[in-house]
FINUTOR-358083 format. One record per atom (N, C-alpha, C): residue number from 1; residue in three letters; atom name; x negated, y negated, z negated. Coordinates in steps of 0.1 Angstrom, whole numbers, padded with zeros to 4 digits. Layout:
FINUTOR-358083
+-----+------+------+-------+-------+-------+
:  nr : rest : atom :    xx :    yy :    zz :
+-----+------+------+-------+-------+-------+
: NUM :  ALA :   CA :     X :     Y :     Z :
...
+-----+------+------+-------+-------+-------+
***
This chain:
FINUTOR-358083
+-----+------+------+-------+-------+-------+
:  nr : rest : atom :    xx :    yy :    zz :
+-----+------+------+-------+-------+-------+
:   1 :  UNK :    N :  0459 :  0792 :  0549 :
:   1 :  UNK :   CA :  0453 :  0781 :  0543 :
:   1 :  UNK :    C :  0463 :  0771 :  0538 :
:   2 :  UNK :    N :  0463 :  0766 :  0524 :
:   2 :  UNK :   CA :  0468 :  0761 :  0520 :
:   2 :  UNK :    C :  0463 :  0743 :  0520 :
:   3 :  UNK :    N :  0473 :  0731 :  0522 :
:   3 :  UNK :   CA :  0472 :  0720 :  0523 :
:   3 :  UNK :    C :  0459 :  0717 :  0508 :
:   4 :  UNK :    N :  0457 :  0718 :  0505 :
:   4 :  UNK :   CA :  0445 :  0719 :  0490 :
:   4 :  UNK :    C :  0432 :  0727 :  0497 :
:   5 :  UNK :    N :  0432 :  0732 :  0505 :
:   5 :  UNK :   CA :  0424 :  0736 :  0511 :
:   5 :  UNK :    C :  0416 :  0732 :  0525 :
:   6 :  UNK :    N :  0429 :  0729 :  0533 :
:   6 :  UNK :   CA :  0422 :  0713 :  0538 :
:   6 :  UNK :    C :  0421 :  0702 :  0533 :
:   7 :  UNK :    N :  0425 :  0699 :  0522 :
:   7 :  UNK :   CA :  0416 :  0689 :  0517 :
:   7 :  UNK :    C :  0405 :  0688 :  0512 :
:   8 :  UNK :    N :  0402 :  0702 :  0508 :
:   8 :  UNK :   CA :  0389 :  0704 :  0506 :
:   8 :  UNK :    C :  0379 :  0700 :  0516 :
:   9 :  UNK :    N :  0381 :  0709 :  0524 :
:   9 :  UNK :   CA :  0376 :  0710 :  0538 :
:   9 :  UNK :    C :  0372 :  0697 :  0546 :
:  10 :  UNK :    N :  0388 :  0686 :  0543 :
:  10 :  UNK :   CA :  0383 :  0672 :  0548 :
:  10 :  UNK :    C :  0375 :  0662 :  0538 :
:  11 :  UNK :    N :  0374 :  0666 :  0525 :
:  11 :  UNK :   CA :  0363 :  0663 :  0520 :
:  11 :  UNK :    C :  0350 :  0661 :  0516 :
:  12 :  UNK :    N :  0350 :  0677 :  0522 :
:  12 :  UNK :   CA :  0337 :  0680 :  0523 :
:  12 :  UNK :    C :  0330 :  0674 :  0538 :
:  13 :  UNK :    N :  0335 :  0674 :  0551 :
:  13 :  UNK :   CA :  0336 :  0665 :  0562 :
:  13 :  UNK :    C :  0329 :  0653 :  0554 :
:  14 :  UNK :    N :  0337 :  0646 :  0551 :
:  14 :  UNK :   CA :  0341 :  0633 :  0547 :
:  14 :  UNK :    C :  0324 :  0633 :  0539 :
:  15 :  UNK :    N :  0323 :  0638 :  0531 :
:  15 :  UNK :   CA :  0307 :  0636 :  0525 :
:  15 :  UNK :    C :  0295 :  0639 :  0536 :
:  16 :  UNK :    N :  0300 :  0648 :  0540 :
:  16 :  UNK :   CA :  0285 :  0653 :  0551 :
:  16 :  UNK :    C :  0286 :  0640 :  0562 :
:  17 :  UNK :    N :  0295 :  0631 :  0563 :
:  17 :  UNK :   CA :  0299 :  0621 :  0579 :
:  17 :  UNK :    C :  0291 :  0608 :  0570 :
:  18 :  UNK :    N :  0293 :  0608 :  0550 :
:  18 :  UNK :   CA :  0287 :  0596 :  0548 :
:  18 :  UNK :    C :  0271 :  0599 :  0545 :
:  19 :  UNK :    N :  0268 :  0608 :  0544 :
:  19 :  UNK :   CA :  0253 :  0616 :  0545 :
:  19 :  UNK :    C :  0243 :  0611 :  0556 :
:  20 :  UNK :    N :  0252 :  0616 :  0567 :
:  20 :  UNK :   CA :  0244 :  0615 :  0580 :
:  20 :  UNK :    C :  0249 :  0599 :  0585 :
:  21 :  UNK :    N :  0256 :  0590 :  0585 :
:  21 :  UNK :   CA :  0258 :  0576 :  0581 :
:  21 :  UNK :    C :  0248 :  0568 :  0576 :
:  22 :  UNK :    N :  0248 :  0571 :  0562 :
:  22 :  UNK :   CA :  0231 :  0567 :  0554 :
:  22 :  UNK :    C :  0219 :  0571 :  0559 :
:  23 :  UNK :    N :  0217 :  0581 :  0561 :
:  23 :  UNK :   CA :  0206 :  0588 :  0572 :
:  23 :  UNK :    C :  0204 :  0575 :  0583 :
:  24 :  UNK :    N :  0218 :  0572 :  0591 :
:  24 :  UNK :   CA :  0214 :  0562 :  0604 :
:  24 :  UNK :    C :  0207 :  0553 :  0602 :
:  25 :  UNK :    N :  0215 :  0548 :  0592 :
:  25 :  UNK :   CA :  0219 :  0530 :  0584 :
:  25 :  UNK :    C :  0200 :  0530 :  0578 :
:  26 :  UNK :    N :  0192 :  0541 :  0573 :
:  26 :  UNK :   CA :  0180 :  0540 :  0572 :
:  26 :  UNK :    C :  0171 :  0541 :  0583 :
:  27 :  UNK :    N :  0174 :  0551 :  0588 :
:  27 :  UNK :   CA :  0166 :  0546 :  0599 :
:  27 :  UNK :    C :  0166 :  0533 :  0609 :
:  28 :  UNK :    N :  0179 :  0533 :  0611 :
:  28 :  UNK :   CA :  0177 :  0515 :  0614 :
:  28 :  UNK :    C :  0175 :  0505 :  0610 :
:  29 :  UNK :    N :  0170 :  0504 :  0597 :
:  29 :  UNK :   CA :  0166 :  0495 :  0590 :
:  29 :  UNK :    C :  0152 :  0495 :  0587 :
:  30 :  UNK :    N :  0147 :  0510 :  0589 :
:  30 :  UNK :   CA :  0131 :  0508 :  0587 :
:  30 :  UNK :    C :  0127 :  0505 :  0605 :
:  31 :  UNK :    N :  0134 :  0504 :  0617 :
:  31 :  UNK :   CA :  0131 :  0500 :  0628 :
:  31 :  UNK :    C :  0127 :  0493 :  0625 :
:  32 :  UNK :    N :  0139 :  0481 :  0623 :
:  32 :  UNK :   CA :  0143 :  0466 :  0625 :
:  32 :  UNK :    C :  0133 :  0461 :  0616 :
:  33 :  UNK :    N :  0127 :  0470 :  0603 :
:  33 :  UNK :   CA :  0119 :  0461 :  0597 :
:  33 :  UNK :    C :  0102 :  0461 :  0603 :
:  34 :  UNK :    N :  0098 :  0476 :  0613 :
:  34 :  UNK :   CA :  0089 :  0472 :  0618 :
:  34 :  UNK :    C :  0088 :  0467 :  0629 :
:  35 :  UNK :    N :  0102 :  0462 :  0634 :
:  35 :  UNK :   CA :  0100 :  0452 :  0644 :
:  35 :  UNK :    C :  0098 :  0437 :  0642 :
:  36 :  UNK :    N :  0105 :  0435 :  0629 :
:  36 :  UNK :   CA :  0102 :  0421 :  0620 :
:  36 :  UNK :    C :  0082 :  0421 :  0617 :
:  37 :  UNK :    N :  0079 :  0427 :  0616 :
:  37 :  UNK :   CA :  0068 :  0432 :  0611 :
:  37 :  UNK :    C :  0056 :  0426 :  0622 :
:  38 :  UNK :    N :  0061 :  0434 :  0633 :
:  38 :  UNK :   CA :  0053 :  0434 :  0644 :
:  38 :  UNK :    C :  0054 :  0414 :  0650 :
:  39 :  UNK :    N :  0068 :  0415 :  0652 :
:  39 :  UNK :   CA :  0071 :  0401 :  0655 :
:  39 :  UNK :    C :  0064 :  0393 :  0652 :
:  40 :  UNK :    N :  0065 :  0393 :  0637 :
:  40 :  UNK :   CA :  0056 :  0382 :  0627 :
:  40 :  UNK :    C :  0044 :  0381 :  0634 :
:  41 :  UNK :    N :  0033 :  0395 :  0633 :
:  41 :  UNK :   CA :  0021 :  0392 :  0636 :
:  41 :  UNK :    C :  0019 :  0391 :  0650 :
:  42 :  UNK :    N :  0029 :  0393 :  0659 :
:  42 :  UNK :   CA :  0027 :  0382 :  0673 :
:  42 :  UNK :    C :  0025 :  0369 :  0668 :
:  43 :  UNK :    N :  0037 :  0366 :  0665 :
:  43 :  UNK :   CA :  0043 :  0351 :  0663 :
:  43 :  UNK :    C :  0025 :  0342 :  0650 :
:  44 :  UNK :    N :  0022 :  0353 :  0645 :
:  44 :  UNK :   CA :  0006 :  0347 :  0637 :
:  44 :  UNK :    C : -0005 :  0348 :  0644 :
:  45 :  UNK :    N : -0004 :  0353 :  0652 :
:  45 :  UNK :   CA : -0014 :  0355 :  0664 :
:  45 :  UNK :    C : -0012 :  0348 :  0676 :
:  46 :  UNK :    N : -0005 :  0343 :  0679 :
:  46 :  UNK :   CA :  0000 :  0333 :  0687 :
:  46 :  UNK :    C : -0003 :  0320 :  0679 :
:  47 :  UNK :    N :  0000 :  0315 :  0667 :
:  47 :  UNK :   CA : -0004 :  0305 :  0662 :
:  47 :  UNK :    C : -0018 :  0305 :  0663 :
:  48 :  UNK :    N : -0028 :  0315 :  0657 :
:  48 :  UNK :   CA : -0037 :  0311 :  0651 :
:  48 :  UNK :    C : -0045 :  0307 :  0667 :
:  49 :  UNK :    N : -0040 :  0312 :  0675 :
:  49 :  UNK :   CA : -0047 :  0307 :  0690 :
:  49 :  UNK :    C : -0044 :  0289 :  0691 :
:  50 :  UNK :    N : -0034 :  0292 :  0688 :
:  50 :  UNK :   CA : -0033 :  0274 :  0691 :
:  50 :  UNK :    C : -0033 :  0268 :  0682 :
:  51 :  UNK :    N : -0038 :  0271 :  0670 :
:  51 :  UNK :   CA : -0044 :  0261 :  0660 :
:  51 :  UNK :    C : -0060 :  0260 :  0660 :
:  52 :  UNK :    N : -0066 :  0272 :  0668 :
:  52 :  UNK :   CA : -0077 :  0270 :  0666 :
:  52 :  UNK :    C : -0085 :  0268 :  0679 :
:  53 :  UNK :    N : -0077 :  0264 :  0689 :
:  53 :  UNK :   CA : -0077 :  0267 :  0704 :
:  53 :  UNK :    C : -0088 :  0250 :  0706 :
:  54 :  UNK :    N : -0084 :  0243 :  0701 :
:  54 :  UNK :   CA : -0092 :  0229 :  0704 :
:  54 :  UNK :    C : -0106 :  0229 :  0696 :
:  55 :  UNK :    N : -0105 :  0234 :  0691 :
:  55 :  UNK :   CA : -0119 :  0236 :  0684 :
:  55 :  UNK :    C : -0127 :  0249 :  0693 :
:  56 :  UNK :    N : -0122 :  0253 :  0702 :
:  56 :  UNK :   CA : -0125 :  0267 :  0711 :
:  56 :  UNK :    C : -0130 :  0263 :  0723 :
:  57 :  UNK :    N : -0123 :  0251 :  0731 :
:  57 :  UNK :   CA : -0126 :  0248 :  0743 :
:  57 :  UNK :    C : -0135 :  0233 :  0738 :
:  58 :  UNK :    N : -0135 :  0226 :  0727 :
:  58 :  UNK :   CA : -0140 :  0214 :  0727 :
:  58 :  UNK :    C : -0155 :  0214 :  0718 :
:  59 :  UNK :    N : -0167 :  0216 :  0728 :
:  59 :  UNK :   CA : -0176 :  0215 :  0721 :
:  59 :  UNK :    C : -0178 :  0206 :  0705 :
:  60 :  UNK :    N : -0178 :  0194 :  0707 :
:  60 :  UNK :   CA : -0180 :  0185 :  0696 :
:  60 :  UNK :    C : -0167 :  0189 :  0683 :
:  61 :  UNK :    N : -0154 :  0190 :  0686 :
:  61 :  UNK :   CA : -0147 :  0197 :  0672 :
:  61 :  UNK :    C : -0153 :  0208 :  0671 :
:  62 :  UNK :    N : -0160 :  0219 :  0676 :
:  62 :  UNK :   CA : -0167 :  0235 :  0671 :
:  62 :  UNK :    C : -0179 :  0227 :  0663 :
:  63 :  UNK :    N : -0189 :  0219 :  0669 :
:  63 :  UNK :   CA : -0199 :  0211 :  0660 :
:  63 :  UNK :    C : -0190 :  0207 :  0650 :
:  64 :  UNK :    N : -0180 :  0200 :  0648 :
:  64 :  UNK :   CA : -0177 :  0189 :  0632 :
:  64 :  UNK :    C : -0175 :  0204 :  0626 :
:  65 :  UNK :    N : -0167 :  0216 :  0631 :
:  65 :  UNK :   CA : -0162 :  0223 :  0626 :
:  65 :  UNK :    C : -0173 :  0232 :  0613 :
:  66 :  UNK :    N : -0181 :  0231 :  0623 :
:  66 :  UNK :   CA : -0197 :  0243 :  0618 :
:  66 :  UNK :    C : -0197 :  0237 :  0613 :
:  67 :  UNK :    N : -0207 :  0226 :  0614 :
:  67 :  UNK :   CA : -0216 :  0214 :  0602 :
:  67 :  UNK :    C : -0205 :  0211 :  0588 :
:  68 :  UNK :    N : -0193 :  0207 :  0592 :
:  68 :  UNK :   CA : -0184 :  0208 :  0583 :
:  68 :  UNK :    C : -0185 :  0217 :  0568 :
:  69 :  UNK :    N : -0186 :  0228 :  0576 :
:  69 :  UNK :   CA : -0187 :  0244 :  0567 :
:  69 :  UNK :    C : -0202 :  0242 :  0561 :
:  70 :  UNK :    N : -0207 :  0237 :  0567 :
:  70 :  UNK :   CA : -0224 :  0241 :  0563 :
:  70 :  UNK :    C : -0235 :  0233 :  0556 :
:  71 :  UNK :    N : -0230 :  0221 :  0567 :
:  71 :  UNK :   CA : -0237 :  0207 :  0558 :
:  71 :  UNK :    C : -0232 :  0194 :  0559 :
:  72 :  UNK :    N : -0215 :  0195 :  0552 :
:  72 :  UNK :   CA : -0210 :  0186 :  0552 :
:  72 :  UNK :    C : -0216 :  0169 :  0553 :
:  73 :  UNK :    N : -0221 :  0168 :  0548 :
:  73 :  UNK :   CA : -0231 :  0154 :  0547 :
:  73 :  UNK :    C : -0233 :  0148 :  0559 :
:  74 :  UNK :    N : -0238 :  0156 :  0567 :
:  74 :  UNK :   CA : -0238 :  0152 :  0581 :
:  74 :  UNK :    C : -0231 :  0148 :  0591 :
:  75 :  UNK :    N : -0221 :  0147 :  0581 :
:  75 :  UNK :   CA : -0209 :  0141 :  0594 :
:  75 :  UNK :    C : -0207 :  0129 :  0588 :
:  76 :  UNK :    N : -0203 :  0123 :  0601 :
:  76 :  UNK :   CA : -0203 :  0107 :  0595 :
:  76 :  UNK :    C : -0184 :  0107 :  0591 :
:  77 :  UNK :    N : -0183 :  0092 :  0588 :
:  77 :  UNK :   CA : -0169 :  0091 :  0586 :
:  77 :  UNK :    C : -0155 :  0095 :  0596 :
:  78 :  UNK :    N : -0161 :  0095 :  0607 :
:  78 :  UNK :   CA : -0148 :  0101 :  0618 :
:  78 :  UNK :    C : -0150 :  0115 :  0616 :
:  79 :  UNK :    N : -0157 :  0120 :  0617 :
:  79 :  UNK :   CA : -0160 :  0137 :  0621 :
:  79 :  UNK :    C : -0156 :  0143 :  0607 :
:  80 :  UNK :    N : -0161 :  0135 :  0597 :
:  80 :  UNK :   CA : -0158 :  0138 :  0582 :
:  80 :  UNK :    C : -0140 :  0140 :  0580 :
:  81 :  UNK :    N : -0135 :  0128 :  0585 :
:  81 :  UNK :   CA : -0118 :  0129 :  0589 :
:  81 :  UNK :    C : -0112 :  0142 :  0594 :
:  82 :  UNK :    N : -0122 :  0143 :  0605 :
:  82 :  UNK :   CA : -0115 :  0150 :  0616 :
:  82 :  UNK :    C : -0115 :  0168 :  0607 :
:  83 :  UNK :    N : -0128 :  0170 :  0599 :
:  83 :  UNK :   CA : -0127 :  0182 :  0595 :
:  83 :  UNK :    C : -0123 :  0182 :  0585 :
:  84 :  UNK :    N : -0117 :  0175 :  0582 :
:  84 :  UNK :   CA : -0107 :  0177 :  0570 :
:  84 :  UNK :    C : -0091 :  0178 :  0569 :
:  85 :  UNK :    N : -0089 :  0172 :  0582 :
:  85 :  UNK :   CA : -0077 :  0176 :  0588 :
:  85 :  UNK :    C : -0077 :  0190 :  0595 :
:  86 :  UNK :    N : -0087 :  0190 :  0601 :
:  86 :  UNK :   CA : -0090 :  0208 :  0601 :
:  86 :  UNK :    C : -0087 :  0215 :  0593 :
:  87 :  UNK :    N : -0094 :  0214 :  0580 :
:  87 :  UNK :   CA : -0091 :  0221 :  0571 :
:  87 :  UNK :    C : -0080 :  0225 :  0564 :
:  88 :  UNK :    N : -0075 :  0215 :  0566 :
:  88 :  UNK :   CA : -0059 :  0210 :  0559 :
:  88 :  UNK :    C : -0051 :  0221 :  0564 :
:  89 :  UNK :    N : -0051 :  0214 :  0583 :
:  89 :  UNK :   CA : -0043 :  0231 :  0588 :
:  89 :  UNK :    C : -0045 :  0241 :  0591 :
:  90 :  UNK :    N : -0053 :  0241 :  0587 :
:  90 :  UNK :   CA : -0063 :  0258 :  0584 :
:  90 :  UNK :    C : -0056 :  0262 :  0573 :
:  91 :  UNK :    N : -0054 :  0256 :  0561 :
:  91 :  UNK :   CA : -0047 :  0262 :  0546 :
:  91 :  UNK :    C : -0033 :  0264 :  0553 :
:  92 :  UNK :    N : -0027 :  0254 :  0560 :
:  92 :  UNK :   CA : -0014 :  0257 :  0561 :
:  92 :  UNK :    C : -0012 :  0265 :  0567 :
:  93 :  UNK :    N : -0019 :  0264 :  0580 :
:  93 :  UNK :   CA : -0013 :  0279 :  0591 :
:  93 :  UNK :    C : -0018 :  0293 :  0577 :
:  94 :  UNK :    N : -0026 :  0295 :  0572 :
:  94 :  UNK :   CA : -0027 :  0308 :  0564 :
:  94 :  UNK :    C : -0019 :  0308 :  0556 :
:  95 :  UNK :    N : -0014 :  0298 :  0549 :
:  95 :  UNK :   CA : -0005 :  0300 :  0541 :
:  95 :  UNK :    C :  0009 :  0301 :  0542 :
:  96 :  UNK :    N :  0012 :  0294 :  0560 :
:  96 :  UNK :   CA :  0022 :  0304 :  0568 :
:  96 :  UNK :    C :  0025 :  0321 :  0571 :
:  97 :  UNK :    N :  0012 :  0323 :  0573 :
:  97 :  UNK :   CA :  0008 :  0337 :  0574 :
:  97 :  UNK :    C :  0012 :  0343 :  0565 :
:  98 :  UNK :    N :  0004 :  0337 :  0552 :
:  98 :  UNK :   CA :  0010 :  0349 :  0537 :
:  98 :  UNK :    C :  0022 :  0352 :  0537 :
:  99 :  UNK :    N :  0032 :  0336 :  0540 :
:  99 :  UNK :   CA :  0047 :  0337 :  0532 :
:  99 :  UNK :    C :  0058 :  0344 :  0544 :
: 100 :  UNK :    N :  0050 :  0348 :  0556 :
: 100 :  UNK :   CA :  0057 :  0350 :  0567 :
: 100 :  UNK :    C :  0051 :  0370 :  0559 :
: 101 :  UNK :    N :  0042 :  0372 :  0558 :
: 101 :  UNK :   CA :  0039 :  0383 :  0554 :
: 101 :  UNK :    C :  0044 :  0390 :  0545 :
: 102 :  UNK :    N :  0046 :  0378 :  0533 :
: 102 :  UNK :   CA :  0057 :  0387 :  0523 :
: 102 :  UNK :    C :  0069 :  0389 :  0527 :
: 103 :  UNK :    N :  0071 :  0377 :  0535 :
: 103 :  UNK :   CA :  0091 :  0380 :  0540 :
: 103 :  UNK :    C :  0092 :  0392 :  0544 :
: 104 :  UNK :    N :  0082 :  0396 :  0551 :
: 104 :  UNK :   CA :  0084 :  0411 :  0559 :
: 104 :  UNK :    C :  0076 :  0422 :  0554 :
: 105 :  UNK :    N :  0074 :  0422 :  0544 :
: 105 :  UNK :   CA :  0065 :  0434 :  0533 :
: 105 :  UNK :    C :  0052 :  0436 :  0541 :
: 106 :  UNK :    N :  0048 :  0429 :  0551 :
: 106 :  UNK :   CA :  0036 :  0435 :  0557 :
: 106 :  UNK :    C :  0024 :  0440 :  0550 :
: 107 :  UNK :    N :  0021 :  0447 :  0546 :
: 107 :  UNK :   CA :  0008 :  0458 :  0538 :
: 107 :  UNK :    C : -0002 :  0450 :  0544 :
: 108 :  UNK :    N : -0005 :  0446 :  0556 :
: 108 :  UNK :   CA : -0016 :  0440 :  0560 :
: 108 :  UNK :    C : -0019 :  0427 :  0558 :
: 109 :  UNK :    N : -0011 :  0420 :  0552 :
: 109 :  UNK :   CA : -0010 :  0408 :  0549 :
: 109 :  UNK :    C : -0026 :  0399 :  0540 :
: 110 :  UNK :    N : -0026 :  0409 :  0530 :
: 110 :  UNK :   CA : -0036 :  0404 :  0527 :
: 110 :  UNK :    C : -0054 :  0406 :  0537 :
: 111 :  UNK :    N : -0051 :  0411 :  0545 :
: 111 :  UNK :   CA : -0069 :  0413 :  0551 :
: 111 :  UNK :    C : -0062 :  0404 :  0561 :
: 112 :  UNK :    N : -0054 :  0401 :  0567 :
: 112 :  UNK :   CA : -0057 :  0391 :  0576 :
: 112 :  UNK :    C : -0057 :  0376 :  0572 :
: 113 :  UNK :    N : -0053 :  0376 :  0558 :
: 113 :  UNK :   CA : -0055 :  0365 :  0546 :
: 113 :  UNK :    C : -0068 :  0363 :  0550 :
: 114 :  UNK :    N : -0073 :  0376 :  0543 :
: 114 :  UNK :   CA : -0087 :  0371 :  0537 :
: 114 :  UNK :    C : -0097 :  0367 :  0552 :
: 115 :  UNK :    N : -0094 :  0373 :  0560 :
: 115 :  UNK :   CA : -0100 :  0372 :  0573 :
: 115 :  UNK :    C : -0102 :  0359 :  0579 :
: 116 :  UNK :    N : -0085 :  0355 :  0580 :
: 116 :  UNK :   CA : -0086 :  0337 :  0585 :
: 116 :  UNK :    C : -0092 :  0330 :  0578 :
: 117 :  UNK :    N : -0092 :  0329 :  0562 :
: 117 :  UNK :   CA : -0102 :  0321 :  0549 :
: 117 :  UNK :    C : -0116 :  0327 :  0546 :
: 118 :  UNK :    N : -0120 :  0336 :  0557 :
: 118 :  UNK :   CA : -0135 :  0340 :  0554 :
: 118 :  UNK :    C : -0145 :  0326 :  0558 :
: 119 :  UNK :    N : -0147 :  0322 :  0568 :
: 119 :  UNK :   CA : -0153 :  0309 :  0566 :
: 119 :  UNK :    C : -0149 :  0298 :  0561 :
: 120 :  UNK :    N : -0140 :  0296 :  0553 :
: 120 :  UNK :   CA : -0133 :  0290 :  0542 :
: 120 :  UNK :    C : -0142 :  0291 :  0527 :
: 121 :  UNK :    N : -0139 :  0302 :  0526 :
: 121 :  UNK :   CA : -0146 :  0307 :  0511 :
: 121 :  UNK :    C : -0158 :  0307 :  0512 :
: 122 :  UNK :    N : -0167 :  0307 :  0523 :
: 122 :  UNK :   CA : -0183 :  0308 :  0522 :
: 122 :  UNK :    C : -0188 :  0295 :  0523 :
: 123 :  UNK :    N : -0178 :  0283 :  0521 :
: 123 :  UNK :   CA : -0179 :  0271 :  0524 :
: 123 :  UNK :    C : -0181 :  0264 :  0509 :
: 124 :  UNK :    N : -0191 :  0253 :  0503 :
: 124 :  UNK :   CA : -0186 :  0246 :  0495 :
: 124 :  UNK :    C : -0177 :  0237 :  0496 :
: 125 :  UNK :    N : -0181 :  0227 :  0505 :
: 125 :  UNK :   CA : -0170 :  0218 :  0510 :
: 125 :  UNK :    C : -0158 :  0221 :  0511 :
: 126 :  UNK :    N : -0154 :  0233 :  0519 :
: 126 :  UNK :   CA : -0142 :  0235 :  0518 :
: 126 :  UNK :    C : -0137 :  0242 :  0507 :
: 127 :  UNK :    N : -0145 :  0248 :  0502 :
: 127 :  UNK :   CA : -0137 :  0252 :  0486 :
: 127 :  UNK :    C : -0132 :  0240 :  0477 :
: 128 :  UNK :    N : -0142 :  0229 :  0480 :
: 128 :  UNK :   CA : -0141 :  0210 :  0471 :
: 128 :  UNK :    C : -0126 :  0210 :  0475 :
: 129 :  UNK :    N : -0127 :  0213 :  0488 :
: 129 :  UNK :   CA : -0111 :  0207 :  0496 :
: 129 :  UNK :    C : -0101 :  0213 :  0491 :
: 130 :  UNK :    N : -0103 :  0225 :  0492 :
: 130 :  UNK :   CA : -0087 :  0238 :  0491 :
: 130 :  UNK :    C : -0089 :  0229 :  0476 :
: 131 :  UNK :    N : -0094 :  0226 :  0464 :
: 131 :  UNK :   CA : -0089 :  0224 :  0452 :
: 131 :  UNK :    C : -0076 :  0210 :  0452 :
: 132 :  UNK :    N : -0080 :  0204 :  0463 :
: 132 :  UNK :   CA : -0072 :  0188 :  0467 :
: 132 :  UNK :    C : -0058 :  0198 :  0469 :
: 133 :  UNK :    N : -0061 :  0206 :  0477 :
: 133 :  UNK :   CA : -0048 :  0212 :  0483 :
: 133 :  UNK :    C : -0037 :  0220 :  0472 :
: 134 :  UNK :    N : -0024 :  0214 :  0475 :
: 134 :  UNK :   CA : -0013 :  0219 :  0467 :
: 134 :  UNK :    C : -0006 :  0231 :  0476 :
: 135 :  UNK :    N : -0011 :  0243 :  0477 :
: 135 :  UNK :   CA : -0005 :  0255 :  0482 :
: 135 :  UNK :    C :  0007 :  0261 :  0472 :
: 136 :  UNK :    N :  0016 :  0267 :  0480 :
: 136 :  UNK :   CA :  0029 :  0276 :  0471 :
: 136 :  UNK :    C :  0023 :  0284 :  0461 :
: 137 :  UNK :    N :  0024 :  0281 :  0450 :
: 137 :  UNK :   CA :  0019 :  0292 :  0434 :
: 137 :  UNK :    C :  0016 :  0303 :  0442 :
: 138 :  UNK :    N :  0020 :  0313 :  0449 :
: 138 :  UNK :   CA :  0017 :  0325 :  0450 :
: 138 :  UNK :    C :  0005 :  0333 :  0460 :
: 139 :  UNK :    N :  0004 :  0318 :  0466 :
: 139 :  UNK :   CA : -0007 :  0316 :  0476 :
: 139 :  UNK :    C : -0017 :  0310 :  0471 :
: 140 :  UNK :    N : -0015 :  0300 :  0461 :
: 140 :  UNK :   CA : -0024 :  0296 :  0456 :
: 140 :  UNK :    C : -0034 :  0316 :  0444 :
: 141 :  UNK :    N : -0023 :  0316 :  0441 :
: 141 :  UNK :   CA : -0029 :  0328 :  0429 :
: 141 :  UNK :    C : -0041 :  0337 :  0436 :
: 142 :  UNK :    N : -0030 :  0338 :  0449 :
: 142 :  UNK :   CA : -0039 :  0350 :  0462 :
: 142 :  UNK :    C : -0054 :  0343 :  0465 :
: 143 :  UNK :    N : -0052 :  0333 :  0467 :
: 143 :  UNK :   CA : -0066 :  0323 :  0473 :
: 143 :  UNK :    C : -0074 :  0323 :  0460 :
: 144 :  UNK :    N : -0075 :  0317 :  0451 :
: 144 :  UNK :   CA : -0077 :  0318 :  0439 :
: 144 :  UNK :    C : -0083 :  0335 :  0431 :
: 145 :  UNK :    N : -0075 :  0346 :  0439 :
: 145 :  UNK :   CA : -0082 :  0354 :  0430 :
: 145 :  UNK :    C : -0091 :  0360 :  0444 :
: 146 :  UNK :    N : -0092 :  0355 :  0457 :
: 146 :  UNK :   CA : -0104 :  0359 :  0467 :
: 146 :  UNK :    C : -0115 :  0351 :  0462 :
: 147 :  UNK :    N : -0115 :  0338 :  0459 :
: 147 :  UNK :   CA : -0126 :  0330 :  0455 :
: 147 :  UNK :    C : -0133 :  0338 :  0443 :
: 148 :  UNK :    N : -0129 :  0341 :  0433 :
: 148 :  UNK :   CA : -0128 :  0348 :  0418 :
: 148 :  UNK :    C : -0137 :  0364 :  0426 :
: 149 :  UNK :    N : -0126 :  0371 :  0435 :
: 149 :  UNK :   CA : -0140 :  0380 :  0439 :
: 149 :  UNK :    C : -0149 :  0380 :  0447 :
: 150 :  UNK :    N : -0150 :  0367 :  0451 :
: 150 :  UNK :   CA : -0162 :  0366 :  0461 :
: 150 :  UNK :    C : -0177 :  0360 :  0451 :
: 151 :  UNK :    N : -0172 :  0350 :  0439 :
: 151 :  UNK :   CA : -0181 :  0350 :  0432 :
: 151 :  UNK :    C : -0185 :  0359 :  0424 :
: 152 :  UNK :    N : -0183 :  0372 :  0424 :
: 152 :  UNK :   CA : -0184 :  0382 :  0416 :
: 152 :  UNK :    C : -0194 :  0393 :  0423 :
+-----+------+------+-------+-------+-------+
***
């Protein structure tokens, strides 16, 4: 064997070691991304318990809450306040959701969109509201084309 011929030989090595290298370097990166993935939807599932937790154990916020959604009118000026700060962080926690969802490509991102804003969208009132509200353009587009097929 001639020195030209281990270098062949260490070249060929040398490609098969960056082959199976990239091979690793993928698979650890599609882990790490369904662990980002998973994380998130703890970490949105954990929130949405404690955003919606006082309205869960507190009779009278579940009333402003409903009537809120149903027949706004009926609430006087405190409860009227009170569900509209509701509402407020209702858009925000979901629209933490979305932008936590694109960071991590979650595919599921949008049904649990539309899921948290289902009694949102079947709401007039709160549709009056979400128009007050300045969401991130892309959240806004998303929100905007659920409304778009819900009237449809």
């Amino acid at each position: 064997m001639t020195i030209e011929d281990l270098g062949s030989i260490g070249e060929l090595v040398a490609a098969v070691g960056v082959i199976i290298s990239l091979i690793y370097v993928g698979i650890q990166l599609r882990g790490n991304t369904m662990a980002m993935r998973a994380e998130s939807r703890d970490r949105n599932f954990g929130n949405f318990i404690a955003t919606g937790h006082p309205a869960l154990v507190d009779k009278e916020l579940m009333s402003v809450w409903l009537t809120g959604l149903e027949q706004p009118e009926e609430l006087d000026r405190e409860d009227a306040e009170r569900f509209e700060r509701m509402l407020v962080e209702r858009f925000l926690y979901v629209q933490l959701v979305f932008a936590r969802g694109l960071e991590v490509s979650d595919p599921h991102t949008p049904v649990v969109v539309r899921a948290l804003l289902a009694p949102i969208l079947e709401s007039t009132a709160a549709l009056e509201r979400w128009r007050r509200f300045s969401p991130r353009p892309d959240f806004g587009t998303f929100v905007e084309s659920l409304i778009r097929e819900d009237a449809a």
